[in-house]
PyMOL commands that place a pseudoatom at each C-alpha (Angstrom):
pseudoatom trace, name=CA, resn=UNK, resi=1, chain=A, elem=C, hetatm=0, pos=[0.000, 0.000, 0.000]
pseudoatom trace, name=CA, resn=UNK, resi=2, chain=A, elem=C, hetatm=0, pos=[1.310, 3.175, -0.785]
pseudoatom trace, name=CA, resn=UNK, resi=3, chain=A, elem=C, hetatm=0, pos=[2.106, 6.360, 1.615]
pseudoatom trace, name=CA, resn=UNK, resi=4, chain=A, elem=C, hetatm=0, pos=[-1.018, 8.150, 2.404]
pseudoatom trace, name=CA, resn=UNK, resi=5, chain=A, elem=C, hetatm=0, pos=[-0.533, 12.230, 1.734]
pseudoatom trace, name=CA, resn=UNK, resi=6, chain=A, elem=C, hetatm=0, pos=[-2.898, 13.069, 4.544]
pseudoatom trace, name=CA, resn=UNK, resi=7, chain=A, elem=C, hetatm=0, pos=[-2.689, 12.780, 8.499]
pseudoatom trace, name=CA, resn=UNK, resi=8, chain=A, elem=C, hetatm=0, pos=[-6.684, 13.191, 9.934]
pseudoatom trace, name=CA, resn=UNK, resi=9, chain=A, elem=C, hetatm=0, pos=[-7.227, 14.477, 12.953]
pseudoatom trace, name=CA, resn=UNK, resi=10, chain=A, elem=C, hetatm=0, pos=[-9.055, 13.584, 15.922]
pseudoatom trace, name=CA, resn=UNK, resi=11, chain=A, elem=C, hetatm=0, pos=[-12.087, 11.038, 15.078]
pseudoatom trace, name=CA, resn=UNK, resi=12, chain=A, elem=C, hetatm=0, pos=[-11.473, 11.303, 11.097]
pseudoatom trace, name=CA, resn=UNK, resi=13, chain=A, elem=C, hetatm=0, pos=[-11.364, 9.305, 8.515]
pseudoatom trace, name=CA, resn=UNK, resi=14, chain=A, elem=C, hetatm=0, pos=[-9.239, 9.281, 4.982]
pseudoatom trace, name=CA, resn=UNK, resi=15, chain=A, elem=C, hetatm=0, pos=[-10.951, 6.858, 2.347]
pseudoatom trace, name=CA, resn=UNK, resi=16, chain=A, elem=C, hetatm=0, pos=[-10.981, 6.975, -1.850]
pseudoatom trace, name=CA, resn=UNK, resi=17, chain=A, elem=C, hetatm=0, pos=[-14.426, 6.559, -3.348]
pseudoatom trace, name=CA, resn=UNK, resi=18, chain=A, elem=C, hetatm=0, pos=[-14.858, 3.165, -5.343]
pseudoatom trace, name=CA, resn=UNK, resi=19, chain=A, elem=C, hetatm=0, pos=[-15.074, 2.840, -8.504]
pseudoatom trace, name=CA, resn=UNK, resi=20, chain=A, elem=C, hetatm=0, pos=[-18.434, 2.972, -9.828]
pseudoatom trace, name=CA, resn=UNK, resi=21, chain=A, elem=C, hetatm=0, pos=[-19.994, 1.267, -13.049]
pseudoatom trace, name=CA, resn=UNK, resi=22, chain=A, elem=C, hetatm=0, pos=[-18.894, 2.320, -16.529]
pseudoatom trace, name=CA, resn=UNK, resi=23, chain=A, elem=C, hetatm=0, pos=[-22.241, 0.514, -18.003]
pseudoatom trace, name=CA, resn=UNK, resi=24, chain=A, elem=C, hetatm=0, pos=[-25.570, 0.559, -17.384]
pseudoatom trace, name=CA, resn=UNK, resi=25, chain=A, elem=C, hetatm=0, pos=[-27.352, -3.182, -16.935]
pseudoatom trace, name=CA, resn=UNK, resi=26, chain=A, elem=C, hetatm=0, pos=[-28.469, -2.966, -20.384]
pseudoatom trace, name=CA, resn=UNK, resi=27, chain=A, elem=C, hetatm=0, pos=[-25.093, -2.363, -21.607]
pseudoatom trace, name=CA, resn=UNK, resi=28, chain=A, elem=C, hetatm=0, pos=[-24.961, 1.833, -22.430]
pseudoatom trace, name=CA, resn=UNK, resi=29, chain=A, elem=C, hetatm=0, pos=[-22.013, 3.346, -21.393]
pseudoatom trace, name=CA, resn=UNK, resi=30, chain=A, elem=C, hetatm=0, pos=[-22.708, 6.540, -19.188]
pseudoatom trace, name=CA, resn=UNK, resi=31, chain=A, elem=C, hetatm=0, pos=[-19.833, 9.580, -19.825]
pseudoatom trace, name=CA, resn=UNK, resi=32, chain=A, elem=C, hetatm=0, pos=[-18.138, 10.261, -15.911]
pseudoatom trace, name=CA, resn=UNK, resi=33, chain=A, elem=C, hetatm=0, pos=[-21.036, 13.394, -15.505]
pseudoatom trace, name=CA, resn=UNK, resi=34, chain=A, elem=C, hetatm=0, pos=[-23.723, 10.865, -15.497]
pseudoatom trace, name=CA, resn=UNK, resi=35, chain=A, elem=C, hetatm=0, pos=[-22.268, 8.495, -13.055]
pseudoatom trace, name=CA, resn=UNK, resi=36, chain=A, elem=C, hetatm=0, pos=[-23.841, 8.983, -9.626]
pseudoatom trace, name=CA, resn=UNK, resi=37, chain=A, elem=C, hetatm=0, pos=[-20.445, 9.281, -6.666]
pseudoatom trace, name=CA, resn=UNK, resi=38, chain=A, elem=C, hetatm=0, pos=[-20.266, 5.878, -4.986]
pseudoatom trace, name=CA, resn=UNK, resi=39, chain=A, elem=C, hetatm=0, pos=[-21.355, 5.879, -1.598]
pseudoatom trace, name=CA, resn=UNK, resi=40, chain=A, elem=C, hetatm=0, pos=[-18.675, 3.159, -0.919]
pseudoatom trace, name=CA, resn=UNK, resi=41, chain=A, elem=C, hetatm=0, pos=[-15.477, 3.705, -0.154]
pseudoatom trace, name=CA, resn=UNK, resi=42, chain=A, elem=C, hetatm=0, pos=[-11.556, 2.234, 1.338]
pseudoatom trace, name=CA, resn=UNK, resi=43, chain=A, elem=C, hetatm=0, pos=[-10.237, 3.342, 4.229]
pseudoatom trace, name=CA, resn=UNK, resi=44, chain=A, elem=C, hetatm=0, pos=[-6.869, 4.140, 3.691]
pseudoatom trace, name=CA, resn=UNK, resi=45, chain=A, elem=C, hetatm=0, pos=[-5.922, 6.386, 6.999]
pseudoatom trace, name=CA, resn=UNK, resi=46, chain=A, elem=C, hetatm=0, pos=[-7.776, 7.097, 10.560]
pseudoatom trace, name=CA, resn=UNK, resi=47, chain=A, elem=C, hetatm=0, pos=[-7.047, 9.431, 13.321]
pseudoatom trace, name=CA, resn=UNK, resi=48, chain=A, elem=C, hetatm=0, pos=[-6.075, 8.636, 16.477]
pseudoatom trace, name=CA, resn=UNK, resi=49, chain=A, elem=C, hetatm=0, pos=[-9.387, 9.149, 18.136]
pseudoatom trace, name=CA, resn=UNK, resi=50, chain=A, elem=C, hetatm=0, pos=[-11.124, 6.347, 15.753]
pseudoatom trace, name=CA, resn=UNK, resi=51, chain=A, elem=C, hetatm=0, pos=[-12.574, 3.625, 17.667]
pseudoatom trace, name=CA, resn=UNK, resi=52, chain=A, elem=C, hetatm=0, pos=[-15.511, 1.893, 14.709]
pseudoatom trace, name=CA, resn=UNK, resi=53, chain=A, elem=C, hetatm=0, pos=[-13.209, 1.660, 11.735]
pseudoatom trace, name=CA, resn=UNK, resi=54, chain=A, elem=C, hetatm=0, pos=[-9.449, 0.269, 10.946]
pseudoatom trace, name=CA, resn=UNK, resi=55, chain=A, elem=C, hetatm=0, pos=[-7.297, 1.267, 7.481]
pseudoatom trace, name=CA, resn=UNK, resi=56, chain=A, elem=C, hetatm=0, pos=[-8.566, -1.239, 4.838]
pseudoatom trace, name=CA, resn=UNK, resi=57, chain=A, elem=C, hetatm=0, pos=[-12.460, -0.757, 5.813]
pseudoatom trace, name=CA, resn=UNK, resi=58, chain=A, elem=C, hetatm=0, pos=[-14.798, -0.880, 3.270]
pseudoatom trace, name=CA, resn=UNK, resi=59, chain=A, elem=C, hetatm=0, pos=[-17.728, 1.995, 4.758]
pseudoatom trace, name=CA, resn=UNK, resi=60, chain=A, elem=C, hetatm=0, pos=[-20.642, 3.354, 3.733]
pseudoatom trace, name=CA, resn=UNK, resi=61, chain=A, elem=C, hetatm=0, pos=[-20.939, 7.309, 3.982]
pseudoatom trace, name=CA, resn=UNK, resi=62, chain=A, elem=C, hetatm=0, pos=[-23.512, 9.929, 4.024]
pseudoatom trace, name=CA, resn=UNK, resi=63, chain=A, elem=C, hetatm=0, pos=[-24.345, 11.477, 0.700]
pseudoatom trace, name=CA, resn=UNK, resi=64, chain=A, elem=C, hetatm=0, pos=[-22.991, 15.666, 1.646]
pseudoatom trace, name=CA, resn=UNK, resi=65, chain=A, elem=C, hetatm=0, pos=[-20.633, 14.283, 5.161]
pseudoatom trace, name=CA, resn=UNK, resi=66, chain=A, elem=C, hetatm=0, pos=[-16.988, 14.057, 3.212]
pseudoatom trace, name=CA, resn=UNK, resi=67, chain=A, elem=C, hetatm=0, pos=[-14.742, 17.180, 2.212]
pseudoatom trace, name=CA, resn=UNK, resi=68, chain=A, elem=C, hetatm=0, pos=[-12.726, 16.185, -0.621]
pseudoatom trace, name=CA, resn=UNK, resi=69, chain=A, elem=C, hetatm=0, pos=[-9.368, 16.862, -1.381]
pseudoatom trace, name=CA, resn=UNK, resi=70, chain=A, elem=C, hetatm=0, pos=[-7.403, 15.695, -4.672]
pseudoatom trace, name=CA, resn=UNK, resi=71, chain=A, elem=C, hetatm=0, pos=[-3.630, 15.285, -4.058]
pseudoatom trace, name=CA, resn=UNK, resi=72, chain=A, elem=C, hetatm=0, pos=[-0.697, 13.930, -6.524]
pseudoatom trace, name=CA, resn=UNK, resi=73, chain=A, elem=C, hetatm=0, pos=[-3.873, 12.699, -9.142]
pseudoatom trace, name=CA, resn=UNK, resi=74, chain=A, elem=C, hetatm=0, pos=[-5.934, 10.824, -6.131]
pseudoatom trace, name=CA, resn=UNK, resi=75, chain=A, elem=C, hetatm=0, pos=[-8.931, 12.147, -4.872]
pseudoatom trace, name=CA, resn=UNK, resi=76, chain=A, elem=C, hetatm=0, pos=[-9.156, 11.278, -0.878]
pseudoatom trace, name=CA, resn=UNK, resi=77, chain=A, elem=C, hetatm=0, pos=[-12.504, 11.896, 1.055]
pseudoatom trace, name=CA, resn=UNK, resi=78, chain=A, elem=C, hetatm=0, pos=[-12.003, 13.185, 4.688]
pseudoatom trace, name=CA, resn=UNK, resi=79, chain=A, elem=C, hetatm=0, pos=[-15.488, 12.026, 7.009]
pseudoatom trace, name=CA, resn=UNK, resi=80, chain=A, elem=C, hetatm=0, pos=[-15.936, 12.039, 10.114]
pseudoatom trace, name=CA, resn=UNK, resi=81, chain=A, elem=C, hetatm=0, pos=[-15.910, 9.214, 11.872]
pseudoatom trace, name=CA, resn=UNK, resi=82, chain=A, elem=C, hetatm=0, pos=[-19.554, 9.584, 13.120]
pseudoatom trace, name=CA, resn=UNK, resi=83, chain=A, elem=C, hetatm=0, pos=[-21.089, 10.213, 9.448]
pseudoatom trace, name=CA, resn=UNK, resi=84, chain=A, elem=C, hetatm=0, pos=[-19.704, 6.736, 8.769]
pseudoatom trace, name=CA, resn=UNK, resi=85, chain=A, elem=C, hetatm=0, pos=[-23.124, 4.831, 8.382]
pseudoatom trace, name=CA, resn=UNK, resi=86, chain=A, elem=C, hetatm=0, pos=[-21.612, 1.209, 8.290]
pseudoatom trace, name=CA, resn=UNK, resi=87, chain=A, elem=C, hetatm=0, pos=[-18.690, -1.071, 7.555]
pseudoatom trace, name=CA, resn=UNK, resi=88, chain=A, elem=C, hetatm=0, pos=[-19.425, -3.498, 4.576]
pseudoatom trace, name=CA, resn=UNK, resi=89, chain=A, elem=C, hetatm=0, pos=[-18.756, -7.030, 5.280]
for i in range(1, 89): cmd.bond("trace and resi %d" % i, "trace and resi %d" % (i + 1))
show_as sticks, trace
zoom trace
């Protein structure tokens, strides 16, 4: 795993925002400002007051809870740890 740019603070968390699909089911391609923002992302830093999730976390976040930052050509999400919603199994 690569060096994470970003340090959060307090009860925050650093994730990237999956991937999401390039086709719809019946097989149209949708151009990236059609594609609705994944709701999904990796955890891939926590501060030290994070107690619910661990780097390499799949979660679940809140639709408007992340700030956004884009760094060396990788877009990281900063959320609270709170407006986490759930871990995926």
């Amino acid at each position: 795993m690569t060096k994470v740019p970003l340090s959060p603070l307090g009860a925050r968390v650093v994730a990237t925002r999956e991937e999401t699909a390039a086709k719809t089911a019946a097989g149209l391609y949708l151009p990236d400002n059609a594609k609705e923002k994944s709701q999904v992302a990796k955890v891939v830093a926590i501060g030290k007051d994070a107690r619910e999730v661990k780097v390499g976390d799949r979660i679940i976040i809140g639709g408007y809870s992340t700030t956004e930052a884009k760094i060396d050509g990788v877009e990281y999400m900063i959320v609270k740890e709170e407006d986490v919603l759930a871990v995926v199994a």
